[in-house]
NULO-661866 format. One line per 10 residues: number of its first residue (from 1); their letters; for each residue x, y, z of C-alpha. Coordinates in steps of 0.5 Angstrom, whole numbers, plus 500, padded with zeros to 3 digits. Each point is the difference from the previous one (the first is absolute). Layout:
! NULO-661866
NUM) A) X,Y,Z ~ ...
! end
This chain:
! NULO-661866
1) XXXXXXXXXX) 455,318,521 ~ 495,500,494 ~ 494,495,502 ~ 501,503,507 ~ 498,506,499 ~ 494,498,494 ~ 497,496,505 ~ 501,506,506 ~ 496,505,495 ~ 495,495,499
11) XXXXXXXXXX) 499,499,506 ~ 499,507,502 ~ 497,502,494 ~ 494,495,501 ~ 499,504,507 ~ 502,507,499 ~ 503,503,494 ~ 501,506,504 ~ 505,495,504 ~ 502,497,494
21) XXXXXXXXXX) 503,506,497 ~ 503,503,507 ~ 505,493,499 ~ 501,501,493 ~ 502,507,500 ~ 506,499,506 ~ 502,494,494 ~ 500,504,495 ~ 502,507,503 ~ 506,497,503
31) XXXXXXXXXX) 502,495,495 ~ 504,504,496 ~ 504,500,506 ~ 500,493,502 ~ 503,499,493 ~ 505,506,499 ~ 502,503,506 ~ 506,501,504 ~ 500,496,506 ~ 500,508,503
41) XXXXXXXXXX) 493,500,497 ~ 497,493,502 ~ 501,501,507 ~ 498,507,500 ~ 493,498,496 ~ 499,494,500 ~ 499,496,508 ~ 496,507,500 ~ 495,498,494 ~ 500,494,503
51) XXXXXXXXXX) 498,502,507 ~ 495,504,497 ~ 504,506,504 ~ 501,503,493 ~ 494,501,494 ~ 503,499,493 ~ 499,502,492 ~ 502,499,494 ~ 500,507,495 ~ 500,498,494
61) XXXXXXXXXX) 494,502,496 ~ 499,508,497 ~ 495,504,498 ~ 503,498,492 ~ 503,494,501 ~ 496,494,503 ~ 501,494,495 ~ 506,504,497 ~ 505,500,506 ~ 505,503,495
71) XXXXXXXXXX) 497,505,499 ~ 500,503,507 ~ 503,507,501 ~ 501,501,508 ~ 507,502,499 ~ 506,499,504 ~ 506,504,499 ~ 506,501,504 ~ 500,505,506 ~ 505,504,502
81) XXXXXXXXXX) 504,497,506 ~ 498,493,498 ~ 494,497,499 ~ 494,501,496 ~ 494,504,498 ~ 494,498,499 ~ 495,504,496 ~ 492,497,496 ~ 494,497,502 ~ 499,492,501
91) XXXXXXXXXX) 492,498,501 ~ 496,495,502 ~ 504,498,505 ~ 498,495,505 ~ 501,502,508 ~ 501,507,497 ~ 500,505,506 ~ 500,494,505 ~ 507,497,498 ~ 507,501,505
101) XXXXXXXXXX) 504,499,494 ~ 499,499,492 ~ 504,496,496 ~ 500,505,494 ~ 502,500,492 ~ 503,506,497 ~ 503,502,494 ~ 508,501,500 ~ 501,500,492 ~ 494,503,497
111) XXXXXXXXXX) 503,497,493 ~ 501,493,502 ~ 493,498,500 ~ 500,494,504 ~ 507,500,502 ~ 500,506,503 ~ 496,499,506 ~ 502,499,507 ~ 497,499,507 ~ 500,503,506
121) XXXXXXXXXX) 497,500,508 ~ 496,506,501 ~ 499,501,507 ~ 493,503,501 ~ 503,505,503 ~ 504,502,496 ~ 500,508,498 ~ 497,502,493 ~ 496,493,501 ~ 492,502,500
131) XXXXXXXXXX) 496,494,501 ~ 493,504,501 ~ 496,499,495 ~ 496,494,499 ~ 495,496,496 ~ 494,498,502 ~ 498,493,496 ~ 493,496,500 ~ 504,495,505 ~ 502,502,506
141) XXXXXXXXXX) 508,501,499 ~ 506,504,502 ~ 502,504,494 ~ 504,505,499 ~ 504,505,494 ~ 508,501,503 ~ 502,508,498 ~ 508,501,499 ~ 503,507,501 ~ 507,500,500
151) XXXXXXXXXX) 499,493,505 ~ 507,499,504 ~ 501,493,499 ~ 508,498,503 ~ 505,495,495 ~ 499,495,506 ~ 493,500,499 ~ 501,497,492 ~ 497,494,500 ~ 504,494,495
161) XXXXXXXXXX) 505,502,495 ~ 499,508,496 ~ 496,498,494 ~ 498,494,503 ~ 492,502,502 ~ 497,498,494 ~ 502,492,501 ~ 499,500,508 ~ 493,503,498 ~ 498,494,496
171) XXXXXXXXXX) 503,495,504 ~ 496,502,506 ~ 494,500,496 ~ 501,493,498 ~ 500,497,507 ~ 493,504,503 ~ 496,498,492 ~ 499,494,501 ~ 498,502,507 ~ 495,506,498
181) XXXXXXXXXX) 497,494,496 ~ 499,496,506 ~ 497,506,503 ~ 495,499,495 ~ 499,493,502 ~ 498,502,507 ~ 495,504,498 ~ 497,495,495 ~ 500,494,505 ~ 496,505,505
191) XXXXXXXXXX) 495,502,494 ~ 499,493,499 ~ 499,498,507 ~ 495,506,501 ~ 496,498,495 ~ 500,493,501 ~ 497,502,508 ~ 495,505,496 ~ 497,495,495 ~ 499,495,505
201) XXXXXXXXXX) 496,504,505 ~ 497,504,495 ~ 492,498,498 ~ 496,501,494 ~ 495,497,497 ~ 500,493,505 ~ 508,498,500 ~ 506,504,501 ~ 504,503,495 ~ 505,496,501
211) XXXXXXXXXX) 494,494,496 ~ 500,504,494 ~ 505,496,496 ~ 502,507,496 ~ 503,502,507 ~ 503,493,501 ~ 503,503,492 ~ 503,506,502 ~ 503,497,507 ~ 503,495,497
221) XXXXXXXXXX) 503,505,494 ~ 502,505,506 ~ 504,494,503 ~ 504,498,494 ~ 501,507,498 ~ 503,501,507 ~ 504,493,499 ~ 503,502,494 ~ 502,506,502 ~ 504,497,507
231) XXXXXXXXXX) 504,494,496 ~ 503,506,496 ~ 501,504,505 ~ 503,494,504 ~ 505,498,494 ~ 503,506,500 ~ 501,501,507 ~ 503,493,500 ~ 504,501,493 ~ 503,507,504
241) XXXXXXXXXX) 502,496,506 ~ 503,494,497 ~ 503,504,494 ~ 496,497,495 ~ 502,502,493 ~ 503,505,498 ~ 499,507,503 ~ 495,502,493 ~ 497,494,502 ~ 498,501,508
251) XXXXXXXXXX) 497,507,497 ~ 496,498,496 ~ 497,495,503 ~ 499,506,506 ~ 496,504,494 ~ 497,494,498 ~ 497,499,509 ~ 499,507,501 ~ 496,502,493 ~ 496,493,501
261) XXXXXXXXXX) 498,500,506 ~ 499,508,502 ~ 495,500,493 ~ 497,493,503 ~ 499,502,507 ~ 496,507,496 ~ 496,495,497 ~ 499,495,506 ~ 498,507,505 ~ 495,502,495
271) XXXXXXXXXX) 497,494,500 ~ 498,500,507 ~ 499,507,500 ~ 494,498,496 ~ 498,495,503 ~ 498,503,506 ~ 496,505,496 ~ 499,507,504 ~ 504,497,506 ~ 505,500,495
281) XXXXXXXXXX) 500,508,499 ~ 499,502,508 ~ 506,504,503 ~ 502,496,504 ~ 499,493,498 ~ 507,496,499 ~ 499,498,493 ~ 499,508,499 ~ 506,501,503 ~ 504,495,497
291) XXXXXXXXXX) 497,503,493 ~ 504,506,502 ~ 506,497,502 ~ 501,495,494 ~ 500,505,494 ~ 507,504,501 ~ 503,493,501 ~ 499,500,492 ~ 505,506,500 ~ 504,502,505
301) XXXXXXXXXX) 508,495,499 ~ 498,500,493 ~ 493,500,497 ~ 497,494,496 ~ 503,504,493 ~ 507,499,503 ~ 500,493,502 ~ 497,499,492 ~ 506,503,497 ~ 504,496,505
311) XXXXXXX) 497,494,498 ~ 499,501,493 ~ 507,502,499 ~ 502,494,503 ~ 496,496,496 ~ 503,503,493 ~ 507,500,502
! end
Protein backbone atom coordinates (compact mmCIF):
# COMPACT_ATOMS: atom_id res chain seq x y z
CA UNK A 1 0.00 0.00 0.00
CA UNK A 2 0.53 3.44 0.17
CA UNK A 3 1.94 4.26 3.85
CA UNK A 4 3.88 1.37 3.22
CA UNK A 5 5.94 2.09 0.37
CA UNK A 6 6.25 6.23 1.84
CA UNK A 7 7.80 4.88 4.65
CA UNK A 8 10.33 2.22 2.68
CA UNK A 9 11.64 5.33 0.62
CA UNK A 10 11.93 7.33 3.64
CA UNK A 11 13.74 5.14 5.22
CA UNK A 12 16.16 4.55 2.28
CA UNK A 13 16.26 7.92 1.20
CA UNK A 14 17.89 9.01 4.65
CA UNK A 15 20.53 6.20 4.20
CA UNK A 16 21.25 6.23 0.55
CA UNK A 17 19.24 8.04 -2.00
CA UNK A 18 21.23 5.71 -4.50
CA UNK A 19 19.31 2.54 -2.74
CA UNK A 20 16.12 4.77 -2.60
CA UNK A 21 15.90 5.15 -6.39
CA UNK A 22 16.94 1.37 -7.33
CA UNK A 23 13.63 0.37 -5.08
CA UNK A 24 11.46 2.83 -6.75
CA UNK A 25 12.52 2.38 -10.01
CA UNK A 26 11.34 -1.66 -9.76
CA UNK A 27 7.93 0.19 -8.52
CA UNK A 28 7.53 2.25 -10.95
CA UNK A 29 9.06 0.52 -13.93
CA UNK A 30 6.73 -2.37 -13.28
CA UNK A 31 3.81 -0.47 -12.08
CA UNK A 32 2.17 -0.36 -15.18
CA UNK A 33 2.20 -4.02 -15.16
CA UNK A 34 0.97 -4.40 -11.81
CA UNK A 35 -2.25 -2.41 -12.96
CA UNK A 36 -2.92 -3.27 -16.65
CA UNK A 37 -1.27 -6.61 -17.60
CA UNK A 38 -2.44 -9.98 -18.62
CA UNK A 39 -1.82 -12.56 -16.09
CA UNK A 40 0.78 -13.76 -18.94
CA UNK A 41 2.62 -10.57 -18.28
CA UNK A 42 2.39 -10.40 -14.55
CA UNK A 43 3.98 -13.68 -14.20
CA UNK A 44 6.44 -13.15 -16.78
CA UNK A 45 7.53 -9.84 -14.88
CA UNK A 46 6.76 -9.27 -11.89
CA UNK A 47 8.11 -12.16 -9.31
CA UNK A 48 11.28 -11.41 -11.48
CA UNK A 49 11.14 -7.40 -10.66
CA UNK A 50 10.37 -8.68 -7.52
CA UNK A 51 13.38 -10.67 -6.94
CA UNK A 52 15.35 -8.36 -8.20
CA UNK A 53 16.10 -11.06 -11.08
CA UNK A 54 14.55 -8.53 -13.76
CA UNK A 55 15.83 -4.46 -13.68
CA UNK A 56 12.84 -2.44 -14.58
CA UNK A 57 11.63 1.05 -16.45
CA UNK A 58 9.47 3.10 -17.36
CA UNK A 59 9.82 5.37 -20.88
CA UNK A 60 7.61 7.90 -21.03
CA UNK A 61 9.51 10.99 -21.09
CA UNK A 62 11.22 12.37 -25.15
CA UNK A 63 13.39 14.95 -25.96
CA UNK A 64 9.88 17.42 -27.04
CA UNK A 65 7.53 15.98 -24.49
CA UNK A 66 8.32 16.20 -20.67
CA UNK A 67 5.46 17.60 -18.87
CA UNK A 68 3.33 17.54 -22.19
CA UNK A 69 2.94 13.79 -22.36
CA UNK A 70 0.52 14.32 -25.72
CA UNK A 71 2.72 15.36 -27.11
CA UNK A 72 5.33 12.42 -27.57
CA UNK A 73 5.77 11.52 -30.92
CA UNK A 74 7.36 7.71 -30.54
CA UNK A 75 4.88 5.99 -33.04
CA UNK A 76 3.58 2.92 -32.96
CA UNK A 77 2.01 1.41 -36.27
CA UNK A 78 0.76 -1.93 -37.04
CA UNK A 79 3.41 -4.24 -38.49
CA UNK A 80 3.08 -6.96 -41.14
CA UNK A 81 2.35 -10.33 -39.77
CA UNK A 82 1.13 -8.68 -36.67
CA UNK A 83 2.16 -6.93 -34.07
CA UNK A 84 3.59 -3.31 -33.86
CA UNK A 85 6.49 -1.04 -34.98
CA UNK A 86 8.05 1.03 -32.83
CA UNK A 87 9.89 4.28 -34.22
CA UNK A 88 11.31 7.83 -32.07
CA UNK A 89 13.29 8.83 -29.31
CA UNK A 90 12.36 8.67 -25.43
CA UNK A 91 14.89 10.26 -23.12
CA UNK A 92 15.78 10.94 -19.57
CA UNK A 93 14.83 7.46 -18.86
CA UNK A 94 15.85 6.21 -15.83
CA UNK A 95 17.66 2.47 -16.00
CA UNK A 96 18.20 3.17 -19.45
CA UNK A 97 20.71 0.95 -20.93
CA UNK A 98 20.67 -1.17 -17.84
CA UNK A 99 16.93 -2.25 -18.01
CA UNK A 100 15.89 -5.98 -19.00
CA UNK A 101 12.55 -4.71 -20.02
CA UNK A 102 10.96 -0.89 -20.54
CA UNK A 103 7.18 -0.38 -20.01
CA UNK A 104 7.08 1.97 -23.17
CA UNK A 105 4.35 4.64 -24.12
CA UNK A 106 3.64 5.24 -27.91
CA UNK A 107 1.82 6.81 -30.03
CA UNK A 108 -1.22 4.75 -32.14
CA UNK A 109 -3.26 7.72 -33.18
CA UNK A 110 -1.32 10.58 -33.96
CA UNK A 111 -4.44 12.64 -34.05
CA UNK A 112 -6.16 11.81 -30.92
CA UNK A 113 -3.88 13.57 -28.70
CA UNK A 114 -3.95 11.96 -25.53
CA UNK A 115 -6.38 9.49 -26.39
CA UNK A 116 -4.26 8.10 -28.72
CA UNK A 117 -1.41 6.57 -26.96
CA UNK A 118 -1.00 2.94 -26.09
CA UNK A 119 1.69 0.99 -23.85
CA UNK A 120 3.82 -1.45 -24.26
CA UNK A 121 6.69 -3.96 -22.88
CA UNK A 122 9.89 -3.78 -24.79
CA UNK A 123 12.30 -6.25 -23.89
CA UNK A 124 15.98 -4.73 -23.91
CA UNK A 125 16.68 -7.07 -26.48
CA UNK A 126 14.20 -6.24 -28.44
CA UNK A 127 15.67 -5.49 -32.44
CA UNK A 128 15.78 -1.98 -33.46
CA UNK A 129 16.05 -0.78 -29.65
CA UNK A 130 19.49 0.93 -28.82
CA UNK A 131 19.82 1.82 -25.27
CA UNK A 132 23.33 3.15 -25.68
CA UNK A 133 23.61 6.36 -25.27
CA UNK A 134 23.67 7.94 -21.79
CA UNK A 135 23.45 10.97 -19.93
CA UNK A 136 25.73 12.26 -17.36
CA UNK A 137 23.79 14.30 -14.75
CA UNK A 138 25.47 16.29 -11.44
CA UNK A 139 24.26 13.20 -9.31
CA UNK A 140 25.20 9.96 -9.99
CA UNK A 141 22.02 8.29 -11.82
CA UNK A 142 21.44 5.79 -14.38
CA UNK A 143 20.17 7.50 -17.74
CA UNK A 144 19.83 6.91 -20.69
CA UNK A 145 17.96 8.09 -24.49
CA UNK A 146 15.87 4.68 -26.06
CA UNK A 147 16.20 5.02 -29.87
CA UNK A 148 13.40 3.14 -31.95
CA UNK A 149 14.19 2.08 -35.44
CA UNK A 150 11.24 0.01 -36.95
CA UNK A 151 11.69 -1.82 -33.04
CA UNK A 152 9.47 -5.39 -33.31
CA UNK A 153 7.17 -5.13 -30.40
CA UNK A 154 4.56 -8.49 -30.53
CA UNK A 155 0.60 -7.82 -30.08
CA UNK A 156 0.77 -9.80 -26.92
CA UNK A 157 3.51 -7.55 -25.38
CA UNK A 158 0.58 -4.21 -25.66
CA UNK A 159 -0.02 -3.57 -22.23
CA UNK A 160 -3.79 -2.51 -21.12
CA UNK A 161 -6.44 -1.62 -23.82
CA UNK A 162 -5.20 0.23 -27.21
CA UNK A 163 -5.40 3.76 -26.62
CA UNK A 164 -5.62 3.28 -23.00
CA UNK A 165 -1.71 4.28 -22.18
CA UNK A 166 -2.30 7.77 -21.40
CA UNK A 167 -4.68 7.02 -18.31
CA UNK A 168 -2.40 4.04 -17.13
CA UNK A 169 0.52 6.42 -17.36
CA UNK A 170 -1.01 8.80 -15.07
CA UNK A 171 -2.37 6.13 -12.50
CA UNK A 172 0.96 4.86 -12.25
CA UNK A 173 2.55 8.16 -11.56
CA UNK A 174 -0.11 8.86 -8.98
CA UNK A 175 0.90 5.90 -6.76
CA UNK A 176 4.79 6.64 -6.68
CA UNK A 177 4.24 10.98 -6.26
CA UNK A 178 3.60 10.81 -3.13
CA UNK A 179 6.51 8.48 -2.68
CA UNK A 180 8.87 10.61 -4.55
CA UNK A 181 7.80 13.22 -2.10
CA UNK A 182 8.90 10.87 0.82
CA UNK A 183 12.27 10.38 -1.00
CA UNK A 184 12.40 13.98 -0.45
CA UNK A 185 11.61 13.58 3.34
CA UNK A 186 14.48 11.00 3.81
CA UNK A 187 16.90 13.44 2.35
CA UNK A 188 15.87 16.43 4.65
CA UNK A 189 15.49 14.02 7.78
CA UNK A 190 19.32 13.40 7.41
CA UNK A 191 20.22 17.11 6.30
CA UNK A 192 18.93 17.76 9.64
CA UNK A 193 20.59 15.08 11.53
CA UNK A 194 24.02 15.87 9.97
CA UNK A 195 23.42 19.23 11.04
CA UNK A 196 22.17 18.65 14.40
CA UNK A 197 25.75 16.42 14.76
CA UNK A 198 28.07 19.41 13.35
CA UNK A 199 26.52 22.19 15.12
CA UNK A 200 26.86 20.42 18.47
CA UNK A 201 30.75 19.35 18.17
CA UNK A 202 31.65 22.49 16.04
CA UNK A 203 33.64 25.10 18.25
CA UNK A 204 33.83 28.83 17.57
CA UNK A 205 34.23 31.62 19.73
CA UNK A 206 34.26 29.66 23.34
CA UNK A 207 30.74 27.58 22.58
CA UNK A 208 29.62 25.31 20.29
CA UNK A 209 27.54 26.32 17.15
CA UNK A 210 24.61 24.61 18.23
CA UNK A 211 24.69 27.68 21.65
CA UNK A 212 24.18 30.36 19.05
CA UNK A 213 20.34 30.89 19.19
CA UNK A 214 20.58 31.79 15.33
CA UNK A 215 21.41 28.17 14.97
CA UNK A 216 19.00 27.02 17.25
CA UNK A 217 16.67 29.36 14.69
CA UNK A 218 17.42 27.79 11.54
CA UNK A 219 17.26 23.94 12.96
CA UNK A 220 14.05 24.43 14.24
CA UNK A 221 12.69 26.15 11.00
CA UNK A 222 14.40 23.16 9.20
CA UNK A 223 12.37 20.82 11.46
CA UNK A 224 9.04 22.26 10.92
CA UNK A 225 9.70 22.57 7.20
CA UNK A 226 10.52 18.58 7.23
CA UNK A 227 7.09 18.12 9.29
CA UNK A 228 5.07 19.95 7.00
CA UNK A 229 6.17 18.38 4.46
CA UNK A 230 5.67 14.79 6.07
CA UNK A 231 2.01 15.33 7.17
CA UNK A 232 1.19 15.97 3.37
CA UNK A 233 2.96 13.29 2.08
CA UNK A 234 1.44 10.78 4.77
CA UNK A 235 -2.21 12.17 4.15
CA UNK A 236 -2.01 11.53 0.83
CA UNK A 237 -0.67 8.11 1.09
CA UNK A 238 -3.41 7.33 3.63
CA UNK A 239 -6.18 9.16 1.50
CA UNK A 240 -4.89 6.67 -1.51
CA UNK A 241 -5.02 3.50 0.85
CA UNK A 242 -8.03 4.23 2.28
CA UNK A 243 -9.90 5.79 -0.95
CA UNK A 244 -10.50 9.11 0.75
CA UNK A 245 -12.53 11.53 -1.56
CA UNK A 246 -12.85 11.31 -4.87
CA UNK A 247 -10.02 10.42 -7.22
CA UNK A 248 -9.18 14.54 -8.19
CA UNK A 249 -9.14 14.54 -4.54
CA UNK A 250 -6.23 11.79 -3.82
CA UNK A 251 -4.46 13.80 -6.84
CA UNK A 252 -4.50 16.64 -5.48
CA UNK A 253 -3.34 16.05 -2.07
CA UNK A 254 -0.25 13.96 -4.17
CA UNK A 255 0.55 17.31 -5.99
CA UNK A 256 0.06 19.02 -2.88
CA UNK A 257 3.00 16.32 -0.73
CA UNK A 258 5.37 16.13 -3.51
CA UNK A 259 5.24 19.90 -4.41
CA UNK A 260 5.77 20.71 -0.53
CA UNK A 261 7.77 18.49 0.65
CA UNK A 262 10.45 18.12 -2.59
CA UNK A 263 10.72 22.27 -2.36
CA UNK A 264 11.14 22.26 1.60
CA UNK A 265 13.47 19.55 1.58
CA UNK A 266 15.89 21.98 -1.08
CA UNK A 267 15.42 24.31 1.51
CA UNK A 268 16.17 22.37 4.58
CA UNK A 269 19.54 20.89 2.78
CA UNK A 270 20.54 23.91 2.11
CA UNK A 271 20.34 25.22 5.26
CA UNK A 272 22.85 22.41 6.54
CA UNK A 273 24.93 22.84 3.58
CA UNK A 274 25.51 26.41 5.23
CA UNK A 275 26.00 25.59 8.38
CA UNK A 276 28.59 23.50 7.86
CA UNK A 277 30.44 26.07 5.78
CA UNK A 278 33.38 24.80 3.62
CA UNK A 279 32.56 21.19 5.03
CA UNK A 280 29.64 21.70 3.36
CA UNK A 281 31.23 22.26 -0.46
CA UNK A 282 33.88 19.18 0.09
CA UNK A 283 33.38 16.16 -2.24
CA UNK A 284 32.41 13.77 -0.43
CA UNK A 285 30.70 15.12 2.53
CA UNK A 286 27.28 13.80 2.99
CA UNK A 287 25.47 17.01 2.94
CA UNK A 288 27.20 17.38 -0.45
CA UNK A 289 26.12 14.63 -1.88
CA UNK A 290 22.58 15.11 -0.51
CA UNK A 291 22.69 18.86 -2.16
CA UNK A 292 23.19 16.87 -5.69
CA UNK A 293 20.73 14.43 -5.14
CA UNK A 294 17.67 16.26 -3.83
CA UNK A 295 17.47 18.98 -6.90
CA UNK A 296 16.05 16.43 -9.73
CA UNK A 297 13.20 15.39 -7.05
CA UNK A 298 11.77 19.04 -7.80
CA UNK A 299 11.58 17.73 -11.49
CA UNK A 300 11.37 14.29 -12.35
CA UNK A 301 7.39 12.62 -11.84
CA UNK A 302 6.22 15.98 -12.38
CA UNK A 303 8.29 19.38 -11.70
CA UNK A 304 6.98 21.74 -8.66
CA UNK A 305 5.03 23.89 -11.96
CA UNK A 306 2.94 20.73 -12.81
CA UNK A 307 1.84 20.26 -9.25
CA UNK A 308 0.87 24.03 -9.02
CA UNK A 309 -1.52 23.54 -11.86
CA UNK A 310 -2.68 20.93 -10.31
CA UNK A 311 -3.20 22.29 -7.21
CA UNK A 312 -4.46 25.75 -8.58
CA UNK A 313 -6.98 24.20 -11.17
CA UNK A 314 -8.52 22.43 -8.09
CA UNK A 315 -8.53 25.34 -6.42
CA UNK A 316 -10.53 27.19 -9.00
CA UNK A 317 -12.83 24.33 -9.82
Amino acid sequence: DSRALVVLRETLAFYSPLADFAFAMQGLGSGAISLAGTPTQQARYLPAVAAGEKIAAFALSEPDAGSDVAAMQLRATSAEGGGFSLNGEKTWISNGGMADFYCVFAKTDPQAGSRGITAFIVDANAPGLDASRHIQVMAPHPLATLVFSDCAVPAAQQLGDLNSGFKLAMQTLDIFRASVAAAALGMARRALAEAVHFASRRHMFGQTLADFQLTQARLGEMAALIDAGALLTYRAAWMRDTQQGNQKERSVAAAMAKMTATENAQRVIDMALQMHGGRGVQVGSKVESLYRDIRSLRIYEGATEVQQLIIGKAVLA
